[in-house]
OpenMM code with the backbone's topology and positions (N, CA, C; nanometers):
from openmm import Vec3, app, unit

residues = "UNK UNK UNK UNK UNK UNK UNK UNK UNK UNK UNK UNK UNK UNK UNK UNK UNK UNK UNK UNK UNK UNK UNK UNK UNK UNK UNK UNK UNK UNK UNK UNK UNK UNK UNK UNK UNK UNK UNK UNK UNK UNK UNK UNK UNK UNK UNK UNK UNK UNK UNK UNK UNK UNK UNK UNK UNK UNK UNK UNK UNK UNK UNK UNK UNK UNK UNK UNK UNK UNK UNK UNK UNK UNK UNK UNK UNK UNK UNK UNK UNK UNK UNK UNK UNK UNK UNK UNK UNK UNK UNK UNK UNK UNK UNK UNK UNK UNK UNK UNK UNK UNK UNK UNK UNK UNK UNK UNK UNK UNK UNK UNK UNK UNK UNK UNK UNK UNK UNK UNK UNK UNK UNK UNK UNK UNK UNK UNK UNK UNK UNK UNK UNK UNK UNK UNK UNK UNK UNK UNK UNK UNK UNK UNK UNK UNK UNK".split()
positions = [
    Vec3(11.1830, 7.7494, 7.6651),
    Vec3(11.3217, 7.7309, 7.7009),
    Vec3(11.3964, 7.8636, 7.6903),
    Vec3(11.5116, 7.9119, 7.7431),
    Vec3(11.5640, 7.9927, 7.7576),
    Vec3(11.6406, 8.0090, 7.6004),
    Vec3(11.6969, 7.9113, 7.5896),
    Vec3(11.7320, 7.9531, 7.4151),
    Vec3(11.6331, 8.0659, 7.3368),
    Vec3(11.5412, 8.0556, 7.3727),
    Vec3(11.4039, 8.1298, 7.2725),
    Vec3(11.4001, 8.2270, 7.3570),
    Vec3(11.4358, 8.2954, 7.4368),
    Vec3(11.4278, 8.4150, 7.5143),
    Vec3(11.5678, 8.4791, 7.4532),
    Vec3(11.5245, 8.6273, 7.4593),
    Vec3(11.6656, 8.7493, 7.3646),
    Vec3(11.6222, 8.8514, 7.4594),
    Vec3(11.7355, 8.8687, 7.5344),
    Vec3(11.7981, 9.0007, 7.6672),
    Vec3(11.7759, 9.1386, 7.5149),
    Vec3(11.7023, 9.2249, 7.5296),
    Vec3(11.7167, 9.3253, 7.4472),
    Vec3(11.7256, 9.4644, 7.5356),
    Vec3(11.7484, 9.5778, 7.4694),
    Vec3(11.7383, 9.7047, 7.5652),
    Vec3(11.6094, 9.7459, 7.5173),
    Vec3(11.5407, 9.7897, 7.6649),
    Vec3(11.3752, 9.8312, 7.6406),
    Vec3(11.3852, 9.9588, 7.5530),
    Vec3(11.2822, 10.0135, 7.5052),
    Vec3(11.2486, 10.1244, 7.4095),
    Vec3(11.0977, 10.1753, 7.4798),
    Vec3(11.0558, 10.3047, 7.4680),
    Vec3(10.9236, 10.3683, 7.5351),
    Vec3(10.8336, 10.2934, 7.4757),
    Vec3(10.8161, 10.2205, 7.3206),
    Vec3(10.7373, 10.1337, 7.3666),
    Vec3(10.6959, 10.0364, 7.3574),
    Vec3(10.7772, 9.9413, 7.4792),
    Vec3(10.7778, 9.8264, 7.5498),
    Vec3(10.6906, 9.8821, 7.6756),
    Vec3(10.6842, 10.0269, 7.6734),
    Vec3(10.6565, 10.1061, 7.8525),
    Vec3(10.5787, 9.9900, 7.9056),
    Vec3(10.4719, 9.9743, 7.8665),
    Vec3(10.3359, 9.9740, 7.8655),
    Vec3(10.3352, 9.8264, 7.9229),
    Vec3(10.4127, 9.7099, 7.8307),
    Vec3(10.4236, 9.5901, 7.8686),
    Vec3(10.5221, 9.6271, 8.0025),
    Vec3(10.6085, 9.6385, 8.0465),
    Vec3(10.6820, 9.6459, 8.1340),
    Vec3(10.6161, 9.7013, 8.2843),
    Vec3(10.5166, 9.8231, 8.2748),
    Vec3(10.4327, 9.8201, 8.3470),
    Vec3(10.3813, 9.7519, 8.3954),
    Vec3(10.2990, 9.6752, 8.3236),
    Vec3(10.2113, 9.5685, 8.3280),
    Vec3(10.2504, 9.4438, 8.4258),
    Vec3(10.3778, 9.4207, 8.3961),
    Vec3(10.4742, 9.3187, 8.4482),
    Vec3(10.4853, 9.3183, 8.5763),
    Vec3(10.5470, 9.4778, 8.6059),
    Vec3(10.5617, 9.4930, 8.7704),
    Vec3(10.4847, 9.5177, 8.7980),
    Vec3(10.3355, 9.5770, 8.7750),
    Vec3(10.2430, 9.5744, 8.8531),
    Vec3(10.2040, 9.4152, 8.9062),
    Vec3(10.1966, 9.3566, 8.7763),
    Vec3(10.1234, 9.1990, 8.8241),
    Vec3(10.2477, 9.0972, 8.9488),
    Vec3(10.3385, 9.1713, 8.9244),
    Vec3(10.4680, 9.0933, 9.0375),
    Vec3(10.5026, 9.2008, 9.1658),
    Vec3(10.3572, 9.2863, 9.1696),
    Vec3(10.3219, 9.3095, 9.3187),
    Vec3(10.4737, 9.4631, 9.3381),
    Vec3(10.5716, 9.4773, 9.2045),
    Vec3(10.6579, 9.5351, 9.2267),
    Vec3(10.6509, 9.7281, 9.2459),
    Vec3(10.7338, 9.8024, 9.2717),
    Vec3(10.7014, 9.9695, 9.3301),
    Vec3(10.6843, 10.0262, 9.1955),
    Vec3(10.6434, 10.0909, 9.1131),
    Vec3(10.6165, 10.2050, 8.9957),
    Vec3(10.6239, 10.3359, 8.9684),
    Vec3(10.5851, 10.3569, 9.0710),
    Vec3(10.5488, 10.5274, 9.1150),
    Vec3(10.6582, 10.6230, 9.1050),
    Vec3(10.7555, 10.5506, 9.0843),
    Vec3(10.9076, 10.6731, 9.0280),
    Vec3(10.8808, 10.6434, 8.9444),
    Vec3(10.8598, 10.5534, 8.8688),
    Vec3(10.8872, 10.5356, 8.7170),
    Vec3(10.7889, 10.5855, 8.5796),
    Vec3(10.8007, 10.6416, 8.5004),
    Vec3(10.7706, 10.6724, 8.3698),
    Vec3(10.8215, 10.6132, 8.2457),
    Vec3(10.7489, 10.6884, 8.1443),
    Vec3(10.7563, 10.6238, 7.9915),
    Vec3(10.9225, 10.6020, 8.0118),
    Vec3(10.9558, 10.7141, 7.9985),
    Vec3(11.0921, 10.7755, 7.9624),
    Vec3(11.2061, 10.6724, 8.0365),
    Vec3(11.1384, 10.6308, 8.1800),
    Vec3(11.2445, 10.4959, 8.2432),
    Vec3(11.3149, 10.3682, 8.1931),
    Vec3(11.1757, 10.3581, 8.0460),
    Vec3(11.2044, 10.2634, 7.9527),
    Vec3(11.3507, 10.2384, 7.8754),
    Vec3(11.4395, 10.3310, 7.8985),
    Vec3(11.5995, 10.2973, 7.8741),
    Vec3(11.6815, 10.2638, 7.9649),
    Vec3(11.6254, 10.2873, 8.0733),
    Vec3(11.6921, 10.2014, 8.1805),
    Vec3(11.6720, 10.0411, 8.2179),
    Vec3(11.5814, 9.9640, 8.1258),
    Vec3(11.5443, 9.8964, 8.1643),
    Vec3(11.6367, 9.7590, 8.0495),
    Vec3(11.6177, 9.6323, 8.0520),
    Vec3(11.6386, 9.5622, 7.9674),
    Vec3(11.5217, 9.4816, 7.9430),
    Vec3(11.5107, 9.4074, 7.8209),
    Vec3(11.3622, 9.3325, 7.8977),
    Vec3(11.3966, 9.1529, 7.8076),
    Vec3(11.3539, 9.0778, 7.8159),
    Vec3(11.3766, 8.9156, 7.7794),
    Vec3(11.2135, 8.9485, 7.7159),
    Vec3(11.2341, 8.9031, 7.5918),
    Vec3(11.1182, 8.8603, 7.5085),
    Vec3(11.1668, 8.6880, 7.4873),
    Vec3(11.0260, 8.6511, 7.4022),
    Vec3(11.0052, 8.5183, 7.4284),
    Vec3(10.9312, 8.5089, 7.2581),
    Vec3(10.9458, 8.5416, 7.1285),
    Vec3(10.8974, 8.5345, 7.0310),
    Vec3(10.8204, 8.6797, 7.0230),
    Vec3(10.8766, 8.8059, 7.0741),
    Vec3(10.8319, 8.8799, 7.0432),
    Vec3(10.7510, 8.9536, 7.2098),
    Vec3(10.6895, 8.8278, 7.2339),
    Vec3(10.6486, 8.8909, 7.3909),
    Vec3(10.7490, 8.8957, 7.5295),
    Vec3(10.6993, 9.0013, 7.5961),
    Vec3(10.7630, 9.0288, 7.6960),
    Vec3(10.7632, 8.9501, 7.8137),
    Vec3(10.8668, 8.8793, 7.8414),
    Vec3(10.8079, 8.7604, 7.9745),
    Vec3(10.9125, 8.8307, 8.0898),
    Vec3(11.0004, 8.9118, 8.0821),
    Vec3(11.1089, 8.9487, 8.1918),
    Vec3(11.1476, 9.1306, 8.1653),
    Vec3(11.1884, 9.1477, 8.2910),
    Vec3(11.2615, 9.2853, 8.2686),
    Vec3(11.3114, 9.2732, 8.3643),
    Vec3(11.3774, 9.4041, 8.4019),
    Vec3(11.5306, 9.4636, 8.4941),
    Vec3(11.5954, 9.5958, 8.4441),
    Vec3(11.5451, 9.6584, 8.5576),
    Vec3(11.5922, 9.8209, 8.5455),
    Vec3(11.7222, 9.8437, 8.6448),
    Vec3(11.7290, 9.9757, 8.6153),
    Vec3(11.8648, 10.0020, 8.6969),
    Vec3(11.8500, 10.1785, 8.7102),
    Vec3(11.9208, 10.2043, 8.8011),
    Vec3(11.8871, 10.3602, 8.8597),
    Vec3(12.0174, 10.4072, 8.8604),
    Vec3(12.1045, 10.5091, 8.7797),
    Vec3(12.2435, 10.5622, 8.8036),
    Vec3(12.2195, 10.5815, 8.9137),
    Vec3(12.3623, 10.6573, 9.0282),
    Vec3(12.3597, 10.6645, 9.1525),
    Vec3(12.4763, 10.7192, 9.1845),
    Vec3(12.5406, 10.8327, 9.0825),
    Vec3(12.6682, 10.8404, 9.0985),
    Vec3(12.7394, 10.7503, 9.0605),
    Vec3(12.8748, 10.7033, 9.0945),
    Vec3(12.9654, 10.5575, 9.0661),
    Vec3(12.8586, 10.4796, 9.0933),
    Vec3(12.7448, 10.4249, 9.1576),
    Vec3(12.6825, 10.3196, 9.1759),
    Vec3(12.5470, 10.3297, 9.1062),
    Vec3(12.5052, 10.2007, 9.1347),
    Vec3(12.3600, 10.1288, 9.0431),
    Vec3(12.2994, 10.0457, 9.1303),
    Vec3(12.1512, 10.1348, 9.1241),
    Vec3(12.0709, 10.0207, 9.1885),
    Vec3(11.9935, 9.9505, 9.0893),
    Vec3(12.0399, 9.8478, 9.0931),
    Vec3(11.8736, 9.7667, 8.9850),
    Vec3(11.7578, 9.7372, 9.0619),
    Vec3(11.6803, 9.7357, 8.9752),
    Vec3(11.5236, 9.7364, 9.0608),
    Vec3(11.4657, 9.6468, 8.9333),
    Vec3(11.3222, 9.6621, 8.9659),
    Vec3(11.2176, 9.6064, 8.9347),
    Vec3(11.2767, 9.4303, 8.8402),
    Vec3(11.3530, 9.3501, 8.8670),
    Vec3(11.3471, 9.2456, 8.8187),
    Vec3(11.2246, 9.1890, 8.8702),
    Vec3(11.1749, 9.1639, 8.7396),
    Vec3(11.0751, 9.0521, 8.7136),
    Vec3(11.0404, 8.9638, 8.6212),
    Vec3(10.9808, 8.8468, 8.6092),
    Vec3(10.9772, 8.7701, 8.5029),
    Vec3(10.8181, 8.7122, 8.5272),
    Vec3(10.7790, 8.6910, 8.4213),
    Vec3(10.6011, 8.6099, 8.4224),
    Vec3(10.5806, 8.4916, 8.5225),
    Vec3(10.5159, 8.4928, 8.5158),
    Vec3(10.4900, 8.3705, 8.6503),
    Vec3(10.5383, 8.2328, 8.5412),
    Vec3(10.4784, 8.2067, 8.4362),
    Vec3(10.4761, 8.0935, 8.3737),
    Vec3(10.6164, 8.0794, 8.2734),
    Vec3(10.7459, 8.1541, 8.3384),
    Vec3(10.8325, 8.1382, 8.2744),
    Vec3(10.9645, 8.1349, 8.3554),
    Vec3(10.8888, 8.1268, 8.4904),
    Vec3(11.0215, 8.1450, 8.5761),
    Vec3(11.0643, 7.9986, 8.6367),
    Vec3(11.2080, 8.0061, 8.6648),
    Vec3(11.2508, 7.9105, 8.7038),
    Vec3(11.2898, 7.8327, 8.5360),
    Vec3(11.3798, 7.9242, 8.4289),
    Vec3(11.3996, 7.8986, 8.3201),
    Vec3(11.5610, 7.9327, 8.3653),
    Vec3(11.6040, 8.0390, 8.4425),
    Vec3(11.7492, 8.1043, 8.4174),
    Vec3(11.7303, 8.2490, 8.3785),
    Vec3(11.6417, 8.2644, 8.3309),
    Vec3(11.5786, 8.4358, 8.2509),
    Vec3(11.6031, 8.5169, 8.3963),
    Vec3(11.5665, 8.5505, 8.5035),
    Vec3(11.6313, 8.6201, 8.5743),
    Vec3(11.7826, 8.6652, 8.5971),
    Vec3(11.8296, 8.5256, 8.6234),
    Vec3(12.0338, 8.5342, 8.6391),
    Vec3(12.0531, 8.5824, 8.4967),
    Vec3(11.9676, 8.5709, 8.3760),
    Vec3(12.0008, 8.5951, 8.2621),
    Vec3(11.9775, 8.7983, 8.2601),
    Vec3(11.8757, 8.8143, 8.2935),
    Vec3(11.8614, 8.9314, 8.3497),
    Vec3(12.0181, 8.9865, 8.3885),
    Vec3(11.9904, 8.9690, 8.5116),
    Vec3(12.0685, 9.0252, 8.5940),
    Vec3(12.2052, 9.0507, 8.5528),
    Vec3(12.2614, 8.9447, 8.4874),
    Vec3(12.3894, 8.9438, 8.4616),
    Vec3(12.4167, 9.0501, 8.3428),
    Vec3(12.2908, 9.0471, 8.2504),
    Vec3(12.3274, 9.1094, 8.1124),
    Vec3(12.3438, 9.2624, 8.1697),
    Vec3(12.2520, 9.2665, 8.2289),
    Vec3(12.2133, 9.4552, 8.3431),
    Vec3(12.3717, 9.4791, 8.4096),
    Vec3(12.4446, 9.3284, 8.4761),
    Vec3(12.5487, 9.4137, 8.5163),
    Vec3(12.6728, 9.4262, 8.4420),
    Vec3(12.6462, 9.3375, 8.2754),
    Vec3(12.7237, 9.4353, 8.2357),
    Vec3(12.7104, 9.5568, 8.1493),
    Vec3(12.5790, 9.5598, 8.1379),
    Vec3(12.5615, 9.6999, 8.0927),
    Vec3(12.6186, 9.8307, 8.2165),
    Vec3(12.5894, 9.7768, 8.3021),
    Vec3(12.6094, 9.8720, 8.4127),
    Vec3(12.7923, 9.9297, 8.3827),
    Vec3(12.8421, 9.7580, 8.3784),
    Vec3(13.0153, 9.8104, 8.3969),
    Vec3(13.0004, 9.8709, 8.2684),
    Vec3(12.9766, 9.8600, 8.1705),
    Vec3(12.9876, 9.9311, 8.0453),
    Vec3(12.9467, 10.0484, 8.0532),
    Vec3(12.8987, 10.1023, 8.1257),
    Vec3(12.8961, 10.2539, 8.1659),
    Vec3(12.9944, 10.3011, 8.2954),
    Vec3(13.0591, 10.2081, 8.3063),
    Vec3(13.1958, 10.2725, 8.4063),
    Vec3(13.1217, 10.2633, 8.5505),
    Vec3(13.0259, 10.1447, 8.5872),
    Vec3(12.9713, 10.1372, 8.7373),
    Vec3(13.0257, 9.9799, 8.7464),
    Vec3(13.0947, 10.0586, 8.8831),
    Vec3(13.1907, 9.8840, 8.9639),
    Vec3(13.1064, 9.8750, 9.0765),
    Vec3(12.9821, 9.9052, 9.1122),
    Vec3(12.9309, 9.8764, 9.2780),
    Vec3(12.7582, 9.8682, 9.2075),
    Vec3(12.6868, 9.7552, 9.2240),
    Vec3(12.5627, 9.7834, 9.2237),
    Vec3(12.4915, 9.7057, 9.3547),
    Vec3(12.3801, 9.7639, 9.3801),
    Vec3(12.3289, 9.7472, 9.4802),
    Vec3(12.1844, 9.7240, 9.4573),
    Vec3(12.1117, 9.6008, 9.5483),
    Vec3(11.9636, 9.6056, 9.5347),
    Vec3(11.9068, 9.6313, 9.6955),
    Vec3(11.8036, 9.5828, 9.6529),
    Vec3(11.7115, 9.6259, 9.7663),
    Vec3(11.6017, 9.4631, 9.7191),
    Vec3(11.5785, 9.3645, 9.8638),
    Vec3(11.5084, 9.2670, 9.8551),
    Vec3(11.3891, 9.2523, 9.9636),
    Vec3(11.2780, 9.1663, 9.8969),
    Vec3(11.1927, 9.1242, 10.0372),
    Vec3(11.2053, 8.9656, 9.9986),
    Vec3(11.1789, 8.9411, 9.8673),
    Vec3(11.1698, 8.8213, 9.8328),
    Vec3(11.2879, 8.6959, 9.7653),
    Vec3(11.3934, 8.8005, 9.7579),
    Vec3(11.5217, 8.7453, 9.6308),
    Vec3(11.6279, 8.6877, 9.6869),
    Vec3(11.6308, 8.7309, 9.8346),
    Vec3(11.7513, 8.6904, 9.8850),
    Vec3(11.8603, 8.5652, 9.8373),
    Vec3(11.7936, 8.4857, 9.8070),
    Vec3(11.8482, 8.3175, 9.8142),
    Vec3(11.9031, 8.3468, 9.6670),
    Vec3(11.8042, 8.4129, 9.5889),
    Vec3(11.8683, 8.4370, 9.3940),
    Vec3(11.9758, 8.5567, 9.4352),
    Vec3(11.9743, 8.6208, 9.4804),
    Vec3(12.1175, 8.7416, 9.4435),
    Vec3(12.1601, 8.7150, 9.5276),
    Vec3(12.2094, 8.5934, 9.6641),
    Vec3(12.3255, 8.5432, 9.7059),
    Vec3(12.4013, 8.4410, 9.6213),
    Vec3(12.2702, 8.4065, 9.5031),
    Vec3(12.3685, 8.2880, 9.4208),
    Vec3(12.4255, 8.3925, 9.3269),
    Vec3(12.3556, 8.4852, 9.2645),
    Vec3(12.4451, 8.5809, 9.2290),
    Vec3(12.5660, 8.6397, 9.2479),
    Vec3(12.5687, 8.6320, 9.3875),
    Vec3(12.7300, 8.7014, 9.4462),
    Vec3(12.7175, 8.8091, 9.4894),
    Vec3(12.5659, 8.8982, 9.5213),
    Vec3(12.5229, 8.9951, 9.6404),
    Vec3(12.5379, 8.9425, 9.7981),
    Vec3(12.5890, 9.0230, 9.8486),
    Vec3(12.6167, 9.0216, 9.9781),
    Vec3(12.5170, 9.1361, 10.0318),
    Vec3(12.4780, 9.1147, 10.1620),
    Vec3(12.4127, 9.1755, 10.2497),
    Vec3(12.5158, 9.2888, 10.3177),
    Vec3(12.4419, 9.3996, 10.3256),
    Vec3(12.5229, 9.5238, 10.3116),
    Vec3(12.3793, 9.6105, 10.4219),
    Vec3(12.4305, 9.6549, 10.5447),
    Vec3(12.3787, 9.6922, 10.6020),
    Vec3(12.2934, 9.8575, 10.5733),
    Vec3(12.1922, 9.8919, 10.5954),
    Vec3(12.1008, 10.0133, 10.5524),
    Vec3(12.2592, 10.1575, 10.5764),
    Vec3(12.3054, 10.1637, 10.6843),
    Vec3(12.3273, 10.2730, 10.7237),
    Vec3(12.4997, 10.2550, 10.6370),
    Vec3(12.5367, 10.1875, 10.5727),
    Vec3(12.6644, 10.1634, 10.4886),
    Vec3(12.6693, 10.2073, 10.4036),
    Vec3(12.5495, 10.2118, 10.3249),
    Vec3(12.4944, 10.2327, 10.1539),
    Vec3(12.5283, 10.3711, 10.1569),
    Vec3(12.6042, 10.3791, 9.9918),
    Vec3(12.6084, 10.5220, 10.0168),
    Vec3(12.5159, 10.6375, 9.9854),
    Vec3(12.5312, 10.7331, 10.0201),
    Vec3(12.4193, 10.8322, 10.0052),
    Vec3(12.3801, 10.8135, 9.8894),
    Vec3(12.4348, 10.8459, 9.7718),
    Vec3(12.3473, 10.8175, 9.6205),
    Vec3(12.2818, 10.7405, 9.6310),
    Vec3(12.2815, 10.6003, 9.7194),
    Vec3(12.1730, 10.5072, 9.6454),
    Vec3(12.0589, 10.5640, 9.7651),
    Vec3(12.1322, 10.5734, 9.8951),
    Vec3(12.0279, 10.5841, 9.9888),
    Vec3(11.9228, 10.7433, 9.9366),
    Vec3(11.9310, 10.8334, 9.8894),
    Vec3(11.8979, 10.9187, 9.8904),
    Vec3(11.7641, 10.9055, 9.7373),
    Vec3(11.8001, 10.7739, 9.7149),
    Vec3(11.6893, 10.7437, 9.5523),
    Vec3(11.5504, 10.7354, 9.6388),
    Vec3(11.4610, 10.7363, 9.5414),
    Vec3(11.2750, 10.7117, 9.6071),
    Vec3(11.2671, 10.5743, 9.6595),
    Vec3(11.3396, 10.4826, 9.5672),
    Vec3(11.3045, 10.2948, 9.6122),
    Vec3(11.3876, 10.2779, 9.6957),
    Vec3(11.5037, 10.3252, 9.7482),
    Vec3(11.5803, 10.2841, 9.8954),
    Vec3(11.4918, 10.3965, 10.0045),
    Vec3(11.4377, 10.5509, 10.0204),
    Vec3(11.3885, 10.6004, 10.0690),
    Vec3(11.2460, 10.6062, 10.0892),
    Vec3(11.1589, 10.5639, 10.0385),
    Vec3(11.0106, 10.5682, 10.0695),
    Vec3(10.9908, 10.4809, 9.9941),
    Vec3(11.0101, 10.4003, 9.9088),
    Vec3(10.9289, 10.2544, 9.7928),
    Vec3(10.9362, 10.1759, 9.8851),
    Vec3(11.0608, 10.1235, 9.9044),
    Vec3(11.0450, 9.9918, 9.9783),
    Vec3(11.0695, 9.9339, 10.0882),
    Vec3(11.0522, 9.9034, 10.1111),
    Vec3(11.0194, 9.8859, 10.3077),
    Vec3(11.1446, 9.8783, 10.4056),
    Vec3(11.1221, 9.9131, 10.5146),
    Vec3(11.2831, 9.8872, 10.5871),
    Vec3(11.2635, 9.7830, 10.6090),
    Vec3(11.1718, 9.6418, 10.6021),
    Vec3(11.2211, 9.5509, 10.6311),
    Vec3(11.2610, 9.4724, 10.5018),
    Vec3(11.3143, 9.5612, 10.3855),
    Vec3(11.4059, 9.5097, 10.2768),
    Vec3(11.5380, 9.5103, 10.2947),
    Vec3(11.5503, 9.3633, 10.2684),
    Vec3(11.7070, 9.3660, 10.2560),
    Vec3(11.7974, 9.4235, 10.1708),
    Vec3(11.9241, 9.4615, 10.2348),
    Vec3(12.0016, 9.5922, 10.1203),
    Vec3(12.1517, 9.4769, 10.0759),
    Vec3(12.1451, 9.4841, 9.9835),
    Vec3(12.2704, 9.3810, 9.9746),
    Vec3(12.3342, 9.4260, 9.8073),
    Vec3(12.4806, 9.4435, 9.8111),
    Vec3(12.5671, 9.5263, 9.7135),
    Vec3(12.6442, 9.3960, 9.6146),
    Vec3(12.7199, 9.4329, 9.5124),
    Vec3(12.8014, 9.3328, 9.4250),
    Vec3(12.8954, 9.4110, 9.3765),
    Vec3(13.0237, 9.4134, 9.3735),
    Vec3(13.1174, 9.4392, 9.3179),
    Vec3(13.1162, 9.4074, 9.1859),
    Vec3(13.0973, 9.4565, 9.0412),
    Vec3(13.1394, 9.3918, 8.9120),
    Vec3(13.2298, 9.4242, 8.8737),
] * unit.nanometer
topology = app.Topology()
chain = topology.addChain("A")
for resn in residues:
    res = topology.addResidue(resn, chain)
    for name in ("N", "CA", "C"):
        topology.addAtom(name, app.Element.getBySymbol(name[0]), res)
């Protein structure tokens, strides 16, 4: 149950589990290092890691990336639980615009309150990151949130 899950801020080392995570949820890596591990948040479950959610400064804006959660724990709320805690860490660092990038999420970050935000709108900071420029595919959807 989600009660037994605690939103914490990742530490270098969680790296390793967090890796692990997005690799097995098929998600991009290859920007990322040990050291990314403070950008990230992660949902433990008694100690283990069942969720995470990173985020990329961008100037005034934030892209979050790599949300993921275990296969055998999703469809708990631990994502929106994610997400939400990430955006307010985000405003708590003085960011009012975050932005993702989707192939699969669409239907979860429209219940969120992401809107679809066309490729050539985005502004250069986010467009100019590795996961809007070569990670992930142009046929990902780009869609922004005001917090």
């Amino acid at each position: 149950m989600i009660e037994q899950v605690q939103i914490v801020q990742a530490s270098e080392k969680d790296w390793e589990k967090i890796l692990s995570l997005l690799i097995s949820c098929d998600l991009p890596v290859s920007d990322l290092n040990q050291k990314s591990a403070s950008q990230f948040l992660i949902a433990t479950d008694r100690s283990e890691l069942v969720g995470c959610v990173g985020y990329e400064r961008c100037g005034d804006y934030a892209l979050l990336r790599s949300l993921a959660v275990r296969q055998d724990y999703r469809r708990r709320g631990i994502a929106q639980k994610l997400t939400s805690e990430m955006e307010c860490l985000c405003k708590s660092n003085g960011l009012n615009h975050v932005f993702i990038l989707t192939t699969t999420a669409y239907d979860f970050a429209t219940n969120q309150g992401f809107r679809v935000v066309e490729r050539a709108h985005v502004p250069d900071e986010i467009r100019q990151t590795r996961q809007f420029s070569e990670l992930c595919p142009c046929s990902a959807i780009c869609m922004t949130k005001e917090i």
